[in-house]
C-alpha positions in Angstrom: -31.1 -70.6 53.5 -28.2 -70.3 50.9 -25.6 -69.6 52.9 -27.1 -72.5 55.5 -27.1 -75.0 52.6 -23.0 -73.9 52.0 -22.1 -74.7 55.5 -23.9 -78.3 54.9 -22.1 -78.7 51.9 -18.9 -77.4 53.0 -18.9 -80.0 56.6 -19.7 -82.7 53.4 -16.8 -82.5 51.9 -14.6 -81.6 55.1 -16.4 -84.8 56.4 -15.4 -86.7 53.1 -12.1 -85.9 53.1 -11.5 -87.0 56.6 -13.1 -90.4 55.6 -11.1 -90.2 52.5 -7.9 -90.2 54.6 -9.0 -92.5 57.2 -9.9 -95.2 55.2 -9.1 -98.7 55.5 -9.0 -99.9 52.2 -9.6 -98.6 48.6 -13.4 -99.3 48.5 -14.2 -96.9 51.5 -12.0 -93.9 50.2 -14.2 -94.0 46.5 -17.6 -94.3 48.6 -15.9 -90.9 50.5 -14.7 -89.4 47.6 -18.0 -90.3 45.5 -20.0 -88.6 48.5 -18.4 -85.6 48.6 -18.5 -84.8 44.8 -22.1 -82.8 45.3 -20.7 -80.8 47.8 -17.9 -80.1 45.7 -19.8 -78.9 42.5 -21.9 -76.9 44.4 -19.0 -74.9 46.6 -17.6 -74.5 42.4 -20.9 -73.5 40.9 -21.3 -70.9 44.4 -17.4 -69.9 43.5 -18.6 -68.9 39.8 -21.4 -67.4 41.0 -19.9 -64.9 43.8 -16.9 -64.0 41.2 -20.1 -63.2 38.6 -21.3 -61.0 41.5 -18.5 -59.3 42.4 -17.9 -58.1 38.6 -21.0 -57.3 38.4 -21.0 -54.9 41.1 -17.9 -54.0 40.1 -19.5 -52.7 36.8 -22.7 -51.2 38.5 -19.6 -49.7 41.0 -18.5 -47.7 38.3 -21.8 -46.9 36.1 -22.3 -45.2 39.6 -19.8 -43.4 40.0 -20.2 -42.6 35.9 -23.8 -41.0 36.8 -22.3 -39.7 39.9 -20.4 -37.1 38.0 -23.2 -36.4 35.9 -25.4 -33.3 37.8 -29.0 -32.3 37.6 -30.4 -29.0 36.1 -29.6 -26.8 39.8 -26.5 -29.0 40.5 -24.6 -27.7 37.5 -26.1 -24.3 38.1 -24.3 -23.8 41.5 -21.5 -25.8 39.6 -21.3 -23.0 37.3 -21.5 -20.0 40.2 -18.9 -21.8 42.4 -16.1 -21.8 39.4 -17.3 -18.1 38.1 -16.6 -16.9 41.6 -13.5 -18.8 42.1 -11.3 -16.0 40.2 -7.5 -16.7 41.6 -5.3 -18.7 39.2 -6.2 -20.4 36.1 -8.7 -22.9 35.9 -7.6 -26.1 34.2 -9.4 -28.8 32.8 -9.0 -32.8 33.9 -10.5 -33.9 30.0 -7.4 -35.2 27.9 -5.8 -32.7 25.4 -7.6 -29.8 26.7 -5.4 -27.1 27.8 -4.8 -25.0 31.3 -7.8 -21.7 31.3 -10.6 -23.3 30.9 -13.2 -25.9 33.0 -15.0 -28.4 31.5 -18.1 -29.8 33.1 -19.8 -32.9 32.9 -23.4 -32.3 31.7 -26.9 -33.6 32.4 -27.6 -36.2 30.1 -31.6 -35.2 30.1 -31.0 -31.5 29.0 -30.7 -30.9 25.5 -28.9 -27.3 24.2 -32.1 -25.1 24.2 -32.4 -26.6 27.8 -28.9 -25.9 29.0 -29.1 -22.2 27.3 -32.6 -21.9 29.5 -30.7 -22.8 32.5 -28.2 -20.4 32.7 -30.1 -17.7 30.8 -32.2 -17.5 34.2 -29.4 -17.2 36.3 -26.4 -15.1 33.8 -29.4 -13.4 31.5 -28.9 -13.5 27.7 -26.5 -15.3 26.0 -24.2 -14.2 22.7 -23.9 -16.7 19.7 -20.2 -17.6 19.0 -21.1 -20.5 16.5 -23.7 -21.7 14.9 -24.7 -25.0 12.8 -20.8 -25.6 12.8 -19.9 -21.8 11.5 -18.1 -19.8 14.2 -18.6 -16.2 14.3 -15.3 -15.2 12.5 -14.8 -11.6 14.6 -14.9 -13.3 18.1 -11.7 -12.3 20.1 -10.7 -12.7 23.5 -12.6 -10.0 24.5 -16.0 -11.7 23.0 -15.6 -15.3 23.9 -12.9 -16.9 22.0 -11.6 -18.8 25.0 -14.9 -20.8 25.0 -13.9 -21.8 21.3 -10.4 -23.1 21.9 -10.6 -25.8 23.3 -12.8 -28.0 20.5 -10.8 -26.0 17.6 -12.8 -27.3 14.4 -15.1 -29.5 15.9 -17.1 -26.9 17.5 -20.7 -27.2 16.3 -22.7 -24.6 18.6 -21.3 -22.5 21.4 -23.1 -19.6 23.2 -21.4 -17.0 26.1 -22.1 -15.9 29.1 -19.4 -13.1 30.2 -19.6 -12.3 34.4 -16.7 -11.1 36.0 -13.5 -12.7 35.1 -14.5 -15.3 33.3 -16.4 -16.7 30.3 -19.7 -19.1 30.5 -20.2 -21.4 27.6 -22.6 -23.9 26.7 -22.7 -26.1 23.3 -22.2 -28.7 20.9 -19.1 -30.7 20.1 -18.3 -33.1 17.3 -17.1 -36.6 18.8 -16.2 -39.1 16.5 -19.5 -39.5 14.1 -21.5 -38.0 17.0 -22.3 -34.8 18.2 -22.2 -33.9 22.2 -23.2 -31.2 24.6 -20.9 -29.1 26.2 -21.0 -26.6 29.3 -17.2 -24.8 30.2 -16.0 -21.7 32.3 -13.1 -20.0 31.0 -11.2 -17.1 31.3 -12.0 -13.2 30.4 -9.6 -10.9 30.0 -9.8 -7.6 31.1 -11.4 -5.1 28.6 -9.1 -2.4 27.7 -10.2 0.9 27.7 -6.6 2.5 27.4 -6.3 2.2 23.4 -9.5 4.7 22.7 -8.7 8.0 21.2 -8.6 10.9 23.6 -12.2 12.2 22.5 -14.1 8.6 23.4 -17.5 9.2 24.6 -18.4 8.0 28.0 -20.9 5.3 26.6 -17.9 4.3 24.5 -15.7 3.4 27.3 -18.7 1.7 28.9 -18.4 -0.5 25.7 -14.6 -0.8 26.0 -14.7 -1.5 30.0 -17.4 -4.0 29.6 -16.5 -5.7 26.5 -19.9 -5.4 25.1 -20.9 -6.5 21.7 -23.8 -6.6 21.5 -26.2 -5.2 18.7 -27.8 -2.0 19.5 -31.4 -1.5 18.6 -33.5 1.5 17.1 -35.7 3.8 19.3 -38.1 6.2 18.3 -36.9 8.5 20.6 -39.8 11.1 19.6 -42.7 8.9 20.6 -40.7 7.8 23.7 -40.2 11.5 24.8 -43.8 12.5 24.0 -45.2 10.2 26.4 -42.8 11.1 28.9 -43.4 14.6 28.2 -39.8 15.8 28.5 -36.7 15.7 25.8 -33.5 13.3 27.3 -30.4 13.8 27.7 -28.2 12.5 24.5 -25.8 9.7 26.1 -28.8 8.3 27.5 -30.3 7.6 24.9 -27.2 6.2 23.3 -26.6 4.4 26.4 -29.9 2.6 26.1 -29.4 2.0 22.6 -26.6 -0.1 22.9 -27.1 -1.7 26.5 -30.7 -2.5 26.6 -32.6 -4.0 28.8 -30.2 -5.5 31.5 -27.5 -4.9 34.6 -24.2 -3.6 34.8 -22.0 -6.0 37.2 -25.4 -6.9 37.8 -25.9 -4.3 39.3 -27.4 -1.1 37.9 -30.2 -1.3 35.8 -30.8 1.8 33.3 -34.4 2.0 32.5 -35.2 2.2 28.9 -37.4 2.1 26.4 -40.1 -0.1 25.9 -38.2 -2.6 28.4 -39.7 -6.3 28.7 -38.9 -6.4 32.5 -41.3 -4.6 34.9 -41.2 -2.1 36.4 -38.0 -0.7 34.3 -39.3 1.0 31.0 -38.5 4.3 31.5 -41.6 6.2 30.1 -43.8 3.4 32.3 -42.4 4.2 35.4 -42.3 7.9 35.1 -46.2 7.7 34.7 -46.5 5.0 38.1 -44.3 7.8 40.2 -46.5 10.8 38.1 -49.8 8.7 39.9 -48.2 7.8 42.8 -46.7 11.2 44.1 -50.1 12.7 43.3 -52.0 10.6 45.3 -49.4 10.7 48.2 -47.7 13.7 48.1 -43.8 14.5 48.8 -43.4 11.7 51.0 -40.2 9.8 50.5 -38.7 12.1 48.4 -38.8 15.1 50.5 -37.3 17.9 49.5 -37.9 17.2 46.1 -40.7 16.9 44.2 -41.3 14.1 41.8 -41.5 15.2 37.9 -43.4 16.7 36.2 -42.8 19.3 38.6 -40.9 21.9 37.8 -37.4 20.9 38.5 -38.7 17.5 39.8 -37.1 14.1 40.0 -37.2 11.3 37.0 -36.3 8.3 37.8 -33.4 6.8 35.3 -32.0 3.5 37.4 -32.4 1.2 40.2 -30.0 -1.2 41.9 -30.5 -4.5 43.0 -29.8 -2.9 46.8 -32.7 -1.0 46.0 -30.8 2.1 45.7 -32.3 5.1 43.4 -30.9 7.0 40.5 -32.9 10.4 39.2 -32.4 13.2 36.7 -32.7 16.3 38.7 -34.9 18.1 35.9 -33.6 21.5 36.0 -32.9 23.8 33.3 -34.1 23.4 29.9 -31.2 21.1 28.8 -31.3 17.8 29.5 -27.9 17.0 29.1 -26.7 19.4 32.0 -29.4 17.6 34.2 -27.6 16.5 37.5 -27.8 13.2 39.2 -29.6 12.7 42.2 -28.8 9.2 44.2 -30.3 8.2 47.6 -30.6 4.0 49.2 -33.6 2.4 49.7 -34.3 4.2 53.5 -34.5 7.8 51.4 -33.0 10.0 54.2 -29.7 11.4 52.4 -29.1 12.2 48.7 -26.0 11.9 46.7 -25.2 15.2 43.6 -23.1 14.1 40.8 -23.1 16.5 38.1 -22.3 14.3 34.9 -24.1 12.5 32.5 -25.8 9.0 33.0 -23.0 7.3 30.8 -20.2 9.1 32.8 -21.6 8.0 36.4 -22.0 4.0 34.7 -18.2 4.4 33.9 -17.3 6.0 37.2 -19.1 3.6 38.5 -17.3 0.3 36.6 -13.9 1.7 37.7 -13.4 4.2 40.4 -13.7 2.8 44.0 -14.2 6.0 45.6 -17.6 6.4 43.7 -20.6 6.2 46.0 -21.7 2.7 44.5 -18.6 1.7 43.0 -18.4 -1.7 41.7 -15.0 -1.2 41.4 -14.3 -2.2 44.8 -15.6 -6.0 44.1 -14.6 -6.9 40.4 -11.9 -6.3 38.2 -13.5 -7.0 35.5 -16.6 -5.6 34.4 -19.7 -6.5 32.3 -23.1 -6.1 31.0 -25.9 -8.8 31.9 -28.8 -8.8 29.5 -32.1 -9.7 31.2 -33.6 -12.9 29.5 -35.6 -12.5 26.9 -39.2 -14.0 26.4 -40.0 -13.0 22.7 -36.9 -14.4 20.6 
């Protein structure tokens, strides 16, 4: 009806000024002129009104486009996987003043911190804290997450890390003027070296070197952990669990532990499931071998995510000379490798002619702690 009532007012004033012209006298061009001055107020007030619309949706236009670049929860997620996996050249940031070797992402506006450190805790495990209430951890180094820190300098508020691979995960707070924002990055990590340990490292000390690993180790009571299993353990497994507890390597290999929150993967728990188990079925998939407490019979220390096994081989009365037994998840060929836990882990990081190396898919290597519930 609007555009209708234009057209009218539009063939007014076309009208008028025909009139206008073609008058004979001076009486009959005012009477055209006075005619036509409706029409003409309402093609101007239609005129304001469209130029009022267009910059208006010239402003919605780019609050779109704003909100556009702003992702949900899982958008950001597969964001944050798509970059991490993207290792060739460095990645560099569009936000002014911020350097090449880092990514900066634009975050949900709903999600506070705790949110965003939920997110990516499900999909990367725990997190390490780099800074804190505006206090950076004064130790962190490129190997530990320093990269995530660079690019706010002082103004850093909050940062946790996430390493995987080749690069750094970060999610955190920012000071911005007289306010405080969130921040979510992916940055480089460089390659832990394992070349500057003395010649007498121990294997779970190269695992820390190769891995980059700082996190705080934790203290077992070994003695009521090998009572209920029945059975002293080998040494560097029980150092190895220690230190790396309760996650995956490359995620990866899980080493069971002790008193380990995720199921199926405390050690002493899943010794008594197989105990029940083989009893009640017999030899079954693990033919030859019997399953311990057998004499000389397999205890299970590891799982992969390909549902590949990893047993002691519980013969002799030393634990630390126990082999390794290995077999995949159809149970019909087994793998020897006479070394400790810790030295198959570190084989395993670095040497791609291991059985399951991880070697032959990243250069750089880490340790993924499983989520915790109870902090």
């Amino acid at each position: 009806m609007n555009r209708l009532l234009g057209y009218a007012m539009c063939w007014v004033v076309v009208m008028g000024v025909i009139t206008l012209g073609a008058g004979e006298d001076l009486s009959d061009r005012l009477a055209a002129l006075v005619a036509a001055l409706p029409a003409w107020g309402y093609i101007g007030f239609r005129v304001r009104r469209e130029i009022r619309a267009i910059r208006e949706d010239g402003r919605l236009a780019r609050e779109r486009r704003r909100r556009g670049k702003l992702m949900d929860r899982d958008e950001l997620l597969d964001a944050l996987t798509m970059l991490v996996g993207r290792a060739a050249g460095a990645p560099e940031c569009g936000e002014r003043g911020h350097a090449a070797g880092h990514i900066c992402l634009a975050v949900p506006q709903e999600l506070s911190l705790a949110d965003l450190v939920d997110a990516i805790n499900s999909r990367y495990g725990s997190s390490r804290n780099l800074a804190m209430g505006g206090h950076a951890d004064p130790t962190v180094d490129a190997t530990t997450g320093l990269p995530l820190l660079r690019p706010f300098g002082a103004e850093v508020v909050d940062m946790r890390a996430w390493a995987h691979g080749s690069r750094w995960i970060g999610a955190g707070t920012v000071r911005a003027g007289d306010d405080v924002r969130r921040v979510v990055l992916v940055a480089e990590r460089a390659v832990p070296a394992v070349a500057g340990l003395p010649a007498d490292a121990t294997w779970v000390e190269k695992i820390v070197a190769v891995t980059g690993w700082a996190g705080e180790p934790r203290t077992v009571d070994w003695a009521a952990v090998e009572e209920r299993v029945g059975t002293a353990l080998p040494g560097d497994y029980k150092q190895l669990a220690e230190i790396f507890a309760d996650g995956a390597f490359d995620g990866f290999l899980s080493v069971y532990g002790p008193a380990c929150r995720v199921a199926g993967e405390d050690l002493a728990e899943h010794v008594e499931y197989l105990t029940a188990f083989s009893s009640r079925e017999g030899r079954g998939l693990w033919e030859p071998h019997d399953i311990y407490p057998a004499p000389g019979g397999l205890l299970q220390w590891g799982a992969s995510v390909q549902a590949d096994q990893f047993y002691w081989l519980t013969e002799g009365d030393d634990p630390d000379r126990w082999p390794i037994l290995a077999t995949d998840d159809a149970y019909d060929s087994w793998s020897r490798f006479d070394g400790t836990v810790a030295e198959f882990v570190f084989r395993m990081l670095t040497e791609r002619s291991h059985p399951f190396s991880t070697a032959r898919y990243f250069d750089t290597h880490w340790f993924e702690r499983y989520e915790s519930h109870e902090e």
